[in-house]
Structure formats: structure tokens, C-alpha cells
LUMTIKOL-150812 format. One record per residue (C-alpha): residue in three letters; x, y, z. Coordinates in steps of 0.05 Angstrom, whole numbers, plus 5000, padded with zeros to 4 digits. Layout:
BEGIN
@code=ALA&u=X&v=Y&w=Z $
...
//
This chain:
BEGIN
@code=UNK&u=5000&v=5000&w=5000 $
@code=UNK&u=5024&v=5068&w=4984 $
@code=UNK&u=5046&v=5116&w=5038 $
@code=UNK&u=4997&v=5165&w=5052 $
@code=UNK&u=5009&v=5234&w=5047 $
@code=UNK&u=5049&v=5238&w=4988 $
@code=UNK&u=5021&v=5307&w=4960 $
@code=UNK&u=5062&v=5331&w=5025 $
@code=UNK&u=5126&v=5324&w=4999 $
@code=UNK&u=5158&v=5388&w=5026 $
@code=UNK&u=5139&v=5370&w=5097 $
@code=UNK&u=5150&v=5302&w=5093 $
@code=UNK&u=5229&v=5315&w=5060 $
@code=UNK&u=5245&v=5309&w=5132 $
@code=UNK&u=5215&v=5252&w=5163 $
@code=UNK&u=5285&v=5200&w=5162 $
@code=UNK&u=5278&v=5125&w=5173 $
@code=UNK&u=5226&v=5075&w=5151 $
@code=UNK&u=5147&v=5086&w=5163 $
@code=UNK&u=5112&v=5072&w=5227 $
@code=UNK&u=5068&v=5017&w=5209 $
@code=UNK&u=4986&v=5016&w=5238 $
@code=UNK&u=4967&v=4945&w=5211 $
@code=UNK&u=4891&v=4955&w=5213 $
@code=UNK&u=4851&v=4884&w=5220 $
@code=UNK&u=4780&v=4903&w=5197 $
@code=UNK&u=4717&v=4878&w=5161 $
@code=UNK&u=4724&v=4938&w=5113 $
@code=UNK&u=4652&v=4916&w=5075 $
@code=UNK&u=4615&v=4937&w=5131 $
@code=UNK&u=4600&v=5014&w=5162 $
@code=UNK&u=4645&v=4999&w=5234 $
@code=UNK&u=4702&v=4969&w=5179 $
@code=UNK&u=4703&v=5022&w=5134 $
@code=UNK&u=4689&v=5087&w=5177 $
@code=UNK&u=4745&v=5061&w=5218 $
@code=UNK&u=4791&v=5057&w=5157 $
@code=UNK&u=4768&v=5122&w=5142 $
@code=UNK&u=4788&v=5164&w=5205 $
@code=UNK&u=4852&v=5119&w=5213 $
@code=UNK&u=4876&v=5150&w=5133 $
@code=UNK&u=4850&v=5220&w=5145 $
@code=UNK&u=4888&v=5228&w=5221 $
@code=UNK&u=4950&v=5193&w=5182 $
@code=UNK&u=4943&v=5238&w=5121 $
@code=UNK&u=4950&v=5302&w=5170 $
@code=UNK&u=5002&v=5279&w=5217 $
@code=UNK&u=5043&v=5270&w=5156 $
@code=UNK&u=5032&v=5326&w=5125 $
@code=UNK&u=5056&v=5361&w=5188 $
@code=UNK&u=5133&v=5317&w=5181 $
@code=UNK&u=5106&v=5251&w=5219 $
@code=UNK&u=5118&v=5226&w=5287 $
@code=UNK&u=5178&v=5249&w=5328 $
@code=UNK&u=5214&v=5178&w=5352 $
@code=UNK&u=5283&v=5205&w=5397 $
@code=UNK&u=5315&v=5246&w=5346 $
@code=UNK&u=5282&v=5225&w=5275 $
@code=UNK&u=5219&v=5237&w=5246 $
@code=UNK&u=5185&v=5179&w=5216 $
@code=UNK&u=5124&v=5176&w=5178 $
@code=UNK&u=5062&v=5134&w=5187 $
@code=UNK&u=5040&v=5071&w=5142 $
@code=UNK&u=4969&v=5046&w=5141 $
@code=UNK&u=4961&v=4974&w=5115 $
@code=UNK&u=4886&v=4948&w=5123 $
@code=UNK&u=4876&v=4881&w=5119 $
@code=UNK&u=4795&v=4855&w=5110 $
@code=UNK&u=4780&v=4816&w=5168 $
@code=UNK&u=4702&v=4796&w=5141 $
@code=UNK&u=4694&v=4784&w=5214 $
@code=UNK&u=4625&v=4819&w=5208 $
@code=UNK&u=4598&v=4778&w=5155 $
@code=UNK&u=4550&v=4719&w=5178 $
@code=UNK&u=4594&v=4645&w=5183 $
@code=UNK&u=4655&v=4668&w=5184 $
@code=UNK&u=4695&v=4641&w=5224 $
@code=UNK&u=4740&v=4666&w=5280 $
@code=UNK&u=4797&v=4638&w=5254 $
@code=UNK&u=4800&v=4672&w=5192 $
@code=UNK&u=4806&v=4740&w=5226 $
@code=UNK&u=4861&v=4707&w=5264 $
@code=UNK&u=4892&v=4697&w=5205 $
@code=UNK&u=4889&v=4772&w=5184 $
@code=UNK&u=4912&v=4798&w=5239 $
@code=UNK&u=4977&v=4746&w=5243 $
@code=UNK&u=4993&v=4764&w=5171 $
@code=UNK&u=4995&v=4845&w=5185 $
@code=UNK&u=5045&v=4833&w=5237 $
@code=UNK&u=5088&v=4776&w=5204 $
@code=UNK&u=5089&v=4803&w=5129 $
@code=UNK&u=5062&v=4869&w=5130 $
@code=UNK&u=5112&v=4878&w=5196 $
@code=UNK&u=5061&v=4911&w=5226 $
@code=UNK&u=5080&v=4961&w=5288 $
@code=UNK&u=5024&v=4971&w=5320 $
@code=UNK&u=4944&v=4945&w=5304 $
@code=UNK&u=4904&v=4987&w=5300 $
@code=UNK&u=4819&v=4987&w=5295 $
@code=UNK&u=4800&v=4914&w=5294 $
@code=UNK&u=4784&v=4862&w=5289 $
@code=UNK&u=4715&v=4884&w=5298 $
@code=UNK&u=4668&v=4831&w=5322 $
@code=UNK&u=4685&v=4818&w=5399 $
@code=UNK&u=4696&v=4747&w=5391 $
@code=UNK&u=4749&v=4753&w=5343 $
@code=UNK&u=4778&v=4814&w=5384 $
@code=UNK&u=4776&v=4766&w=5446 $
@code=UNK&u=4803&v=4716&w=5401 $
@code=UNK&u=4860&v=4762&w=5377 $
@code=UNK&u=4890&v=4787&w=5453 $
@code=UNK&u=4930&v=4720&w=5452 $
@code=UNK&u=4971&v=4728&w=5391 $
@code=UNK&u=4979&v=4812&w=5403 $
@code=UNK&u=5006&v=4782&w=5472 $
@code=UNK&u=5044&v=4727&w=5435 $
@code=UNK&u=5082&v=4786&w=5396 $
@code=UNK&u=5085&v=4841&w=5442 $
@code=UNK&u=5041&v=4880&w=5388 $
@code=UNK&u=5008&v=4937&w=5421 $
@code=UNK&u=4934&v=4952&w=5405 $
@code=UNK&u=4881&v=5003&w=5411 $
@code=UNK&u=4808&v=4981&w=5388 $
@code=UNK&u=4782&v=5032&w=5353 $
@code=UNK&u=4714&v=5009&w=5333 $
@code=UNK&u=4661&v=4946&w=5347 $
@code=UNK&u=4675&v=4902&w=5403 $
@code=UNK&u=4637&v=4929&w=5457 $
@code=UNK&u=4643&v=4877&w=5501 $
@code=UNK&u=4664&v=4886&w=5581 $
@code=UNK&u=4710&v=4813&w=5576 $
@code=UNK&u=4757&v=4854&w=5541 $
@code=UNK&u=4776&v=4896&w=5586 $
@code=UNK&u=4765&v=4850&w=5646 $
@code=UNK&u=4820&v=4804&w=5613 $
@code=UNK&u=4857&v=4854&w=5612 $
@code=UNK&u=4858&v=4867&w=5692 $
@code=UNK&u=4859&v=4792&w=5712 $
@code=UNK&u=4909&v=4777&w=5666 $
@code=UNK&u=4957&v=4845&w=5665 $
@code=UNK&u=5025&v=4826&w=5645 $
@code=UNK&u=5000&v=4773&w=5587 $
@code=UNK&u=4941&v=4825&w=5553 $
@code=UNK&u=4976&v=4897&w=5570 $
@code=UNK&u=4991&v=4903&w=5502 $
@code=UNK&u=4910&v=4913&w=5494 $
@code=UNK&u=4877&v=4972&w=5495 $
@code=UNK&u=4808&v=4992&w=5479 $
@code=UNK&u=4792&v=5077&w=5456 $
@code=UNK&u=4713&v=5073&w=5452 $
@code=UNK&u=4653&v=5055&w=5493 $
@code=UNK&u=4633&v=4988&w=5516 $
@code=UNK&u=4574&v=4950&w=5538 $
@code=UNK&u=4573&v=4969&w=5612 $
@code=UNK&u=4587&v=5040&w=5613 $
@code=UNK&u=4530&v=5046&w=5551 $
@code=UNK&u=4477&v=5012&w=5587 $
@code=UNK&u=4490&v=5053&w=5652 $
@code=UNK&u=4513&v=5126&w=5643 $
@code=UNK&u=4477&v=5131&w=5573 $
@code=UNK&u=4421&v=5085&w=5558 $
@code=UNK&u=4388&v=5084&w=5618 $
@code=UNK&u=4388&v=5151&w=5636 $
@code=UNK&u=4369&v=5168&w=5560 $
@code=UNK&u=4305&v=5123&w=5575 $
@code=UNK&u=4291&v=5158&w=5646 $
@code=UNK&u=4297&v=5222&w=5608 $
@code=UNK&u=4232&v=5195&w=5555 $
@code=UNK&u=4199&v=5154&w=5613 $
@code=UNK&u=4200&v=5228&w=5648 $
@code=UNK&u=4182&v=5276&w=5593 $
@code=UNK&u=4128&v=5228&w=5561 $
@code=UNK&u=4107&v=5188&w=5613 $
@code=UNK&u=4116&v=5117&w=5575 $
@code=UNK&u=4133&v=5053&w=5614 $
@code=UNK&u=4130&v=4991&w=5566 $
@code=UNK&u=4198&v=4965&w=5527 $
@code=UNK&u=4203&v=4917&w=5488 $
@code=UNK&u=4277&v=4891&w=5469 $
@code=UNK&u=4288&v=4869&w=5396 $
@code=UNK&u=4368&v=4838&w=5386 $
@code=UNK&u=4414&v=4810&w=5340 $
@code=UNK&u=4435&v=4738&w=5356 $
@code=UNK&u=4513&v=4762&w=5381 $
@code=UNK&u=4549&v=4768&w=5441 $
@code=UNK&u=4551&v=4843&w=5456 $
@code=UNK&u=4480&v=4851&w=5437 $
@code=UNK&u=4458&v=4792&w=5476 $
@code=UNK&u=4495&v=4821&w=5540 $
@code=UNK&u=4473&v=4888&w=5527 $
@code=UNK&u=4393&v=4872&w=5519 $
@code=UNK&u=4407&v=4836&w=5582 $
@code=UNK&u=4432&v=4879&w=5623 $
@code=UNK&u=4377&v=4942&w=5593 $
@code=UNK&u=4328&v=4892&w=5617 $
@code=UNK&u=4342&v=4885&w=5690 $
@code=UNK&u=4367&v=4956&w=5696 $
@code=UNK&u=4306&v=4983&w=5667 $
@code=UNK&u=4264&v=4936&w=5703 $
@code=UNK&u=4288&v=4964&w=5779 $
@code=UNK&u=4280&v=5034&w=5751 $
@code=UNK&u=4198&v=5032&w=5731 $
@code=UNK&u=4202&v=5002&w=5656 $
@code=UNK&u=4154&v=4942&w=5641 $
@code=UNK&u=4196&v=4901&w=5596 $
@code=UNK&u=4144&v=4868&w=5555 $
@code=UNK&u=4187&v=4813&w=5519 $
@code=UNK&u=4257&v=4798&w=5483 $
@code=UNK&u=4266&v=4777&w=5412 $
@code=UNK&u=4324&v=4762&w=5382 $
@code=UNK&u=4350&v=4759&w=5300 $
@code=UNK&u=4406&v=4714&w=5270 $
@code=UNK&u=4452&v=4758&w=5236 $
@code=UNK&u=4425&v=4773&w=5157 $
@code=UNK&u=4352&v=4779&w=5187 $
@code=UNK&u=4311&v=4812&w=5130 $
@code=UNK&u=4240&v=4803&w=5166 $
@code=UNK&u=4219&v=4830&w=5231 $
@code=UNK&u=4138&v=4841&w=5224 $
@code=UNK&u=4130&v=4779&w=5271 $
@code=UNK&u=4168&v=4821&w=5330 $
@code=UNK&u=4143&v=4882&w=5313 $
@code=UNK&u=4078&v=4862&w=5303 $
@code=UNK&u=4087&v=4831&w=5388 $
@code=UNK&u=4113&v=4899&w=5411 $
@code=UNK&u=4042&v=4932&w=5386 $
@code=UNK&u=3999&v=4869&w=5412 $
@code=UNK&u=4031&v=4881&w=5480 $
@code=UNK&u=4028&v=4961&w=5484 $
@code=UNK&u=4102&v=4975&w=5474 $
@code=UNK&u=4115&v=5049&w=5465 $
@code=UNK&u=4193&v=5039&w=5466 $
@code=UNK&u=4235&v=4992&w=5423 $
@code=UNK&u=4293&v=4986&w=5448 $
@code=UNK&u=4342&v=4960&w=5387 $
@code=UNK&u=4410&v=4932&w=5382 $
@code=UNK&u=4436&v=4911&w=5323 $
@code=UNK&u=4500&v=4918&w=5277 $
@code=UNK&u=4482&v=4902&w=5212 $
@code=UNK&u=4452&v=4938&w=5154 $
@code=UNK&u=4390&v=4902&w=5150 $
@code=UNK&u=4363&v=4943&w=5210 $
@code=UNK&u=4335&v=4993&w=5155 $
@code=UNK&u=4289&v=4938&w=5128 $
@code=UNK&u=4271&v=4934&w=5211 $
@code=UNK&u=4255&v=5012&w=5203 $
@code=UNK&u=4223&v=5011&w=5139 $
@code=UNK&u=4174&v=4959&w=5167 $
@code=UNK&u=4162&v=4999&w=5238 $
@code=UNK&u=4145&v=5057&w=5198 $
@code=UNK&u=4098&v=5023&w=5151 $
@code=UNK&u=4057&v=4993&w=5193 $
@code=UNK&u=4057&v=5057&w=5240 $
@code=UNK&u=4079&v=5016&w=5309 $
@code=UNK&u=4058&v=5065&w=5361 $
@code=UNK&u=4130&v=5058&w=5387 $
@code=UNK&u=4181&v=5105&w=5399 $
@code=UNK&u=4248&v=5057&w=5359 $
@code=UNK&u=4316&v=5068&w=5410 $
@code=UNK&u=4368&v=5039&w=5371 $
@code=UNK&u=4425&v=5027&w=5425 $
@code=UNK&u=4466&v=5004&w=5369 $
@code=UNK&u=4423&v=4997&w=5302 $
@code=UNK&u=4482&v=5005&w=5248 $
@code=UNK&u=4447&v=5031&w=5191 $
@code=UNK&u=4402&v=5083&w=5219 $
@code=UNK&u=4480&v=5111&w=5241 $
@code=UNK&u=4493&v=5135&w=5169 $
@code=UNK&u=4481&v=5201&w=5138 $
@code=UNK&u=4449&v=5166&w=5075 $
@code=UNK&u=4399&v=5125&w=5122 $
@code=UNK&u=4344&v=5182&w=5103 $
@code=UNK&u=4356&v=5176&w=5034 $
@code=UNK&u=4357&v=5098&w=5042 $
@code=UNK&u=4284&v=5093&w=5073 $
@code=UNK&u=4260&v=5143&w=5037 $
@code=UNK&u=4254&v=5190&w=5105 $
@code=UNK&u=4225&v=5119&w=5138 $
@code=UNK&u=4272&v=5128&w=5185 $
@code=UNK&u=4242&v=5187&w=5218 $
@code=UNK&u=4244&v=5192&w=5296 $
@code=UNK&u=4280&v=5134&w=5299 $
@code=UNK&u=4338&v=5141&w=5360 $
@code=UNK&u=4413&v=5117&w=5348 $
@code=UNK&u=4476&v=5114&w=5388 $
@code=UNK&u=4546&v=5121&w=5353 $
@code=UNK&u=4575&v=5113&w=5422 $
@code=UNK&u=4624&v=5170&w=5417 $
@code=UNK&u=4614&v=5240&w=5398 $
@code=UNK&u=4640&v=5261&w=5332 $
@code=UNK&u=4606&v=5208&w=5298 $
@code=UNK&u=4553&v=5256&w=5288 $
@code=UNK&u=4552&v=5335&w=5287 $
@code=UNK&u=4554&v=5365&w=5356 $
@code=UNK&u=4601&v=5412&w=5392 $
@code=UNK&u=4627&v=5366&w=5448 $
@code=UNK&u=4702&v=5399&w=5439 $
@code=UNK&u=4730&v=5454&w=5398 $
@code=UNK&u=4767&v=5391&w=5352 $
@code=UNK&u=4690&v=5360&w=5343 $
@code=UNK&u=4670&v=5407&w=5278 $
@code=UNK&u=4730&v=5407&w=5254 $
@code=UNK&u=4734&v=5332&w=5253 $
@code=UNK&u=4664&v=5332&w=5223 $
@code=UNK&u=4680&v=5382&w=5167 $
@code=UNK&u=4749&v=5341&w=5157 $
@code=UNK&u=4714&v=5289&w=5140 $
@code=UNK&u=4668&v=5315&w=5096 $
@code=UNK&u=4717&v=5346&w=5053 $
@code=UNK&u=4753&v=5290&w=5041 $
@code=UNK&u=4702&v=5242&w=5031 $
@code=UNK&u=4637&v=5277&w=5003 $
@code=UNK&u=4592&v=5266&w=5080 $
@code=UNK&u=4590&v=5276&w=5149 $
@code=UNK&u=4624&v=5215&w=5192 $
@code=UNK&u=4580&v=5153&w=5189 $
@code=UNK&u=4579&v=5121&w=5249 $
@code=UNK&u=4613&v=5084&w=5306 $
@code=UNK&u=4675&v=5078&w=5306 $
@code=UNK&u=4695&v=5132&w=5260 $
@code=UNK&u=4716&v=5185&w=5313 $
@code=UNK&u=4760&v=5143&w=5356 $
@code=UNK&u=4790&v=5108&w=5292 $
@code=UNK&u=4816&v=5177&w=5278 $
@code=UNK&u=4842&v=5199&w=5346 $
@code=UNK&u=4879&v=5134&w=5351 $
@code=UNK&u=4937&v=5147&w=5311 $
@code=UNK&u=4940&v=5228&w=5350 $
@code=UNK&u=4939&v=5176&w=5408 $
@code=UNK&u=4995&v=5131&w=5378 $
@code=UNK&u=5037&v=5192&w=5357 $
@code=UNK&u=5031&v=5221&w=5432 $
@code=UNK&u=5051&v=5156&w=5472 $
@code=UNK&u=5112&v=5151&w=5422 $
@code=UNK&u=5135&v=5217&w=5427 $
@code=UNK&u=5135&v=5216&w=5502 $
@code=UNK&u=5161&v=5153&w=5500 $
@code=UNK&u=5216&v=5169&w=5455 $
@code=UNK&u=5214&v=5097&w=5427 $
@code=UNK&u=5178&v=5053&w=5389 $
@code=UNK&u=5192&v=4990&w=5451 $
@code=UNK&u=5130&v=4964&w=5457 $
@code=UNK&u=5136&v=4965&w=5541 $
@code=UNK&u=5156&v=5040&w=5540 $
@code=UNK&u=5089&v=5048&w=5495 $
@code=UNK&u=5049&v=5021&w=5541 $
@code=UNK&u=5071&v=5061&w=5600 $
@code=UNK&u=5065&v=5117&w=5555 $
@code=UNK&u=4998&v=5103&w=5542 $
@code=UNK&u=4979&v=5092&w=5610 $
@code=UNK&u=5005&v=5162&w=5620 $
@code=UNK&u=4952&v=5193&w=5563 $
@code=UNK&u=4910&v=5248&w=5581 $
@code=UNK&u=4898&v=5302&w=5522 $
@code=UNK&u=4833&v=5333&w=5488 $
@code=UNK&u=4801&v=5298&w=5425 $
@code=UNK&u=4745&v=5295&w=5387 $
@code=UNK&u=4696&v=5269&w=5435 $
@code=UNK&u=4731&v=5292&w=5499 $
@code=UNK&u=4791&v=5279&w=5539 $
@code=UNK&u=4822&v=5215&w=5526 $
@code=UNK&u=4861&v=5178&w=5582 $
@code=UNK&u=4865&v=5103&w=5595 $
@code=UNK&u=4848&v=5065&w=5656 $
@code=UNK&u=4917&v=5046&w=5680 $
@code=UNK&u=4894&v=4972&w=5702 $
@code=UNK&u=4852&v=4954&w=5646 $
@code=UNK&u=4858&v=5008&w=5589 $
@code=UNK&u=4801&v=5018&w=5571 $
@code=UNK&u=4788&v=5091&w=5560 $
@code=UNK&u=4748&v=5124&w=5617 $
@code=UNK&u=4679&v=5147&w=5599 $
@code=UNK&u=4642&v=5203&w=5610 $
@code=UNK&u=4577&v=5246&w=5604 $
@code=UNK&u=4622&v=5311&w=5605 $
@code=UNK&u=4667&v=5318&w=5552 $
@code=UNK&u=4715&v=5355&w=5596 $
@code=UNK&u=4723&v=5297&w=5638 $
@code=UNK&u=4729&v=5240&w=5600 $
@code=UNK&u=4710&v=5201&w=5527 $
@code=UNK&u=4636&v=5218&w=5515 $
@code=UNK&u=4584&v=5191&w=5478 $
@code=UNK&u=4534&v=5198&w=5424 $
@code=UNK&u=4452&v=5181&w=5414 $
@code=UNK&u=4415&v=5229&w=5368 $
@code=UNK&u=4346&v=5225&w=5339 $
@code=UNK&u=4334&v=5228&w=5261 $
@code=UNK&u=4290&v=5295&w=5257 $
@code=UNK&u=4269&v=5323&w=5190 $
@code=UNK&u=4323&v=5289&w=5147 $
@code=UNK&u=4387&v=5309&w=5204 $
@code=UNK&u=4417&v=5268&w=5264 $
@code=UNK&u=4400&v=5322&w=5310 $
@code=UNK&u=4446&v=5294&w=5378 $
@code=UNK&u=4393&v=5295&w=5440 $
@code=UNK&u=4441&v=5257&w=5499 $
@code=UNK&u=4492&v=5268&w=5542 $
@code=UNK&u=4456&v=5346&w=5554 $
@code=UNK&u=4522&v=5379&w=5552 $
@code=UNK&u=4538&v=5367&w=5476 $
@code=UNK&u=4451&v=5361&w=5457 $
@code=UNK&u=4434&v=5405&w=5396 $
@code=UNK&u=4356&v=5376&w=5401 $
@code=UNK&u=4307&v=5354&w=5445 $
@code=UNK&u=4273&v=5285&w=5429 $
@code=UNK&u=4200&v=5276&w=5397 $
@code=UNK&u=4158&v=5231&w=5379 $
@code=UNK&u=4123&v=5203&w=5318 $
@code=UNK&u=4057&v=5238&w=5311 $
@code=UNK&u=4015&v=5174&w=5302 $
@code=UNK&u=4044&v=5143&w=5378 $
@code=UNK&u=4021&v=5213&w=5407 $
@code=UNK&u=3948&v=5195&w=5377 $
//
């Protein structure tokens, strides 16, 4: 692959020694594979043009090599994004990886070889589940090489979902979920742990079903959530046929307000276009700010409208933000570090604390995962926004909400 940044060439005449290499493992047919990719070129493109990464006394540039992991796609094995990941670090030489993989068993999977080589790692995008970070802490010196720059199941559930779905239970008076889930593990644990949560806090949950991945009918559930009186649907979901889910909601006019914890395709900025404005009132998280127009930091618009420039729309989703802070990220650890020693980087990185697009980024020093927030001043913060006329108008955390939420005229009837 071609180093990026070559239009750069004046800058650039300085940077000495061979690239910096971000192997990125990732299953690049699907929105959390290539948004990721996405962010990961753009940060590289600009910390090249600006002469590269400062490593002791030489500048070296970064090299992206992406690797398709197709760990998204339904029946592929976990193996086979074993494999990817194995042959960015063996042949592509890979110094750090970088995004993926992207489904959370083949990022569990993964921690044993990135331990085997001493590669470190920062998820960028999918895996949202707490075991990776909890292997992390019971087993520090074998997994420190691991860590994990977005959201993840536990924090979601607690300091954003729930208190999203006080904040409608409040202003609308509604009490009656029903849970509709894809058939894998971080959607599984999430609709789990909604359930009881919501349960102790006033929420009826009316019933749980649950879609293998592919899923191109859901009447039979939806057509249970209006039996039963649901007037929330809470969603989670990470493949693209959720807009045949939305199309079908808004067809047959379910008096239910759709909350789409994760609900991939309603992420995107063509979703409208998609369903034909279908989509309408529908509710999506993208876990971290930035995936969506807000002004959570000064760097958030300027991310946004980054990204738009070079690649004709706003950022699409999940993992797009935090794919594109992670090689700032990188580029800080090594420069403190003054090394590319794969020890010193982690120490460095335990060390990070500096502003981003969706808030200050630092690490938790026993189980890196980056420390959440509902303030972007204090920590990585997240997303949920609500399609409104045709925009993702961001209604939670409060402090970075351009919108309030509403809902579709014929559940007000």
C-alpha cells in the first residue's frame, strides 16, 4: 500500500527512517470496517503532512496497511480473522494494530497472539464487550499490550442508555419496552443487562426477541411489541439490515418510539435517503461524539467538516471518531516515549490524558480501557441522536445536545 500523504512532499522531506506501520485488521465491507479505515487515513494523512511522528531524534512517517478481516459477515469464522491479523504483523511487519478486528469474539480471540508478539493495540471500533477489558485486569502482564479507545457494553447501558430512557419515561410518561436483538454476544449482553436495569427503575419490559445475523423480516416482533402496548423499542443491532427493521416499523405505523442502542444503519448520513425518510424519529447511538455533528470539543466540527471534505459526508457512524484519534493517540505515547519499545508504549499510554474529538482521552491504567464520560471535559463521551426532519439532531449526554427528542405523531394519537 502506498504511503499516505504523498502530496506533502515538502513536509514530509524530513521525516528519516522507515514508516511507522498501523496494521489495521477490519471487516472493511461493513459501516464499523470502513468508517474506521476512514478516520485511521484522514488522522494519518495530517500527521504526515505536518513531518510525521517524532521517535528520539528522527521523524518517521506513518503507514496504514488494512487488511479485511470479514469478521462481520454471517459464518465466518473466528479463525479467519486470526489469520488477518497474524499476517499484518508477520508480512506486512506491522508496528502497531490498530481498529480491529471488529466483532468481539474475534477481538477476544485476537488478545493471545497481540500478547504472543508484544504487538500493542488500541480498538478503535466494534467490540463492545466488558470481557475485554476484564481480561485485561485479571490477566495484566500477558494482555497489557490491549487497549480499547471507545465505549463498551457496561458503561452504555448505565451512564447513557438508561438515563436516556429515564429522560423519555419522564418527559412522556411511557413505561412499556420491548427489546428486539441481534443473535451476538455484545448485543445479547447488552439487551440483558437494559432489561434488569430498566426493570428496577419503573420500565415494564414486555418481551425479548432476538435475530440471527442477515435477518431481512421482523413484522412477527414488531407486530408483538404493538399486541403488547410497547411504546419503546429498544434496538441493538450491527448490521445493515436494521433499515428493512425501520422501513417495516414505519409502515405499519407501530405506536412505538424505535431506541436503537446500536442499530448500524440508521448511524449513516444516507439512512434518510435509504428509507426514503422511513427512518424518521428513529433514536441511534454512535457511542462517541464526533460520529455525528455536535460541539462536544472545539476539535468535534472540525473533525466533522474534515471528514466531509475528504470524503463527500458527514462521519457515518461508530467507530469513525475514535478510529481517527487513535493514531494522535499513537503519535503522543511515542513521542513521550521516545521509542517505538513496545513496554515504554504502554507506559506511555497509561500516561495519556489530552483533548480529542469526543473529549479527553486517558486510559484506565489497570485495564485500558478509555474512561467514559457524560462531560466531555472529563472524559470520552458519547453519542445518541434522533433522526428529525432528514438530520441526526444529537439529544444525549445534555452537555453536547443540539435537540430535544419527539415523537412520531401517530404514537402521540
Amino acid at each position: 500500500m502506498a504511503l499516505l500523504g504523498l502530496p506533502f512532499l515538502g513536509q514530509q522531506a524530513n521525516a528519516a527512517g522507515k514508516p511507522i506501520v498501523l496494521g489495521a485488521p477490519l471487516s472493511t465491507a461493513f459501516l464499523y470496517g470502513w468508517d474506521a479505515e476512514r478516520g485511521i487515513k484522514l488522522a494519518v494523512e495530517e500527521i504526515n503532512a505536518k513531518g510525521g511522528v517524532k521517535v528520539g531524534k528522527e521523524k518517521r512517517l506513518f503507514k496504514v496497511e488494512v487488511m479485511d478481516t470479514r469478521d462481520l459477515e454471517p459464518g465466518v469464522p473466528t479463525s479467519d480473522a486470526l489469520l488477518v491479523v497474524e499476517k499484518l504483523i508477520l508480512e506486512k511487519k506491522a508496528d502497531f494494530i490498530v481498529g480491529g478486528p471488529v466483532r468481539s469474539e474475534a477481538a477476544l480471540a485476537a488478545m493471545d497472539l497481540l500478547s504472543k508478539y508484544k504487538k500493542v493495540s488500541i480498538l478503535s471500533t466494534g467490540v463492545l464487550t466488558p470481557k475485554y477489558h476484564a481480561r485485561v485486569a485479571e490477566e495484566y502482564d500477558k494482555f497489557k499490550y490491549c487497549f480499547r479507545i471507545t465505549g463498551e457494553v457496561v458503561w452504555m447501558v448505565k451512564g447513557e442508555f438508561i438515563p436516556a430512557l429515564m429522560d423519555i419515561k419522564a418527559k412522556f410518561g411511557v413505561n412499556k419496552l420491548f427489546i428486539m436483538l441481534q443473535d451476538v454476544a455484545h448485543a445479547r449482553a447488552g439487551g440483558d443487562i437494559v432489561a434488569k436495569i430498566a426493570s428496577e427503575k419503573g420500565w415494564e419490559v414486555l418481551g425479548k426477541e432476538v435475530y440471527p445475523t442477515g435477518t431481512t423480516d421482523y413484522s412477527v416482533g414488531l407486530l408483538k411489541a404493538k399486541k403488547d402496548n410497547a411504546q419503546v423499542i429498544l434496538i441493538w443491532m450491527d448490521m445493515p439490515e436494521t433499515a428493512i427493521l425501520l422501513k417495516q416499523w414505519y409502515d405499519m405505523k407501530i405506536p412505538a418510539l424505535p431506541f436503537g442502542t446500536i442499530i448500524s444503519a440508521a448511524e449513516q448520513p444516507g439512512f434518510w435517503k435509504a428509507t426514503e425518510g422511513k427512518g424518521e424519529y428513529c433514536l441511534a447511538s454512535v457511542v462517541n461524539a464526533g460520529n455525528a455533528p455536535s460541539k462536544a470539543t472545539p476539535w468535534t466540527m472540525k473533525f466533522v467538516e474534515a471528514y466531509q471534505k475528504k470524503y463527500g459526508l458527514e462521519p457515518e457512524g461508530y467507530g469513525t471518531s475514535t478510529s481517527y484519534m487513535t493514531p494522535y493517540v499513537i503519535k503522543d505515547a511515542i513521542e513521550r516515549a521516545g521509542t517505538l519499545n513496545p513496554d515504554a508504549i504502554v507506559a506511555a499510554l497509561e500516561k495519556t490524558d489530552m483533548m480529542g474529538v469526543y473529549g479527553r482521552i486517558k486510559f484506565d491504567p489497570k485495564n485500558h480501557q478509555v474512561i467514559p464520560s457524560v462531560d466531555p471535559k472529563e472524559g470520552a463521551v458519547g453519542t445518541i441522536f434522533q433522526w428529525q426532519a432528514g438530520k441526526r439532531v444529537t439529544v444525549f449526554p445534555p452537555k453536547i445536545a443540539m435537540g430535544e427528542i419527539k415523537l412520531p405523531p401517530w404514537m402521540k394519537k
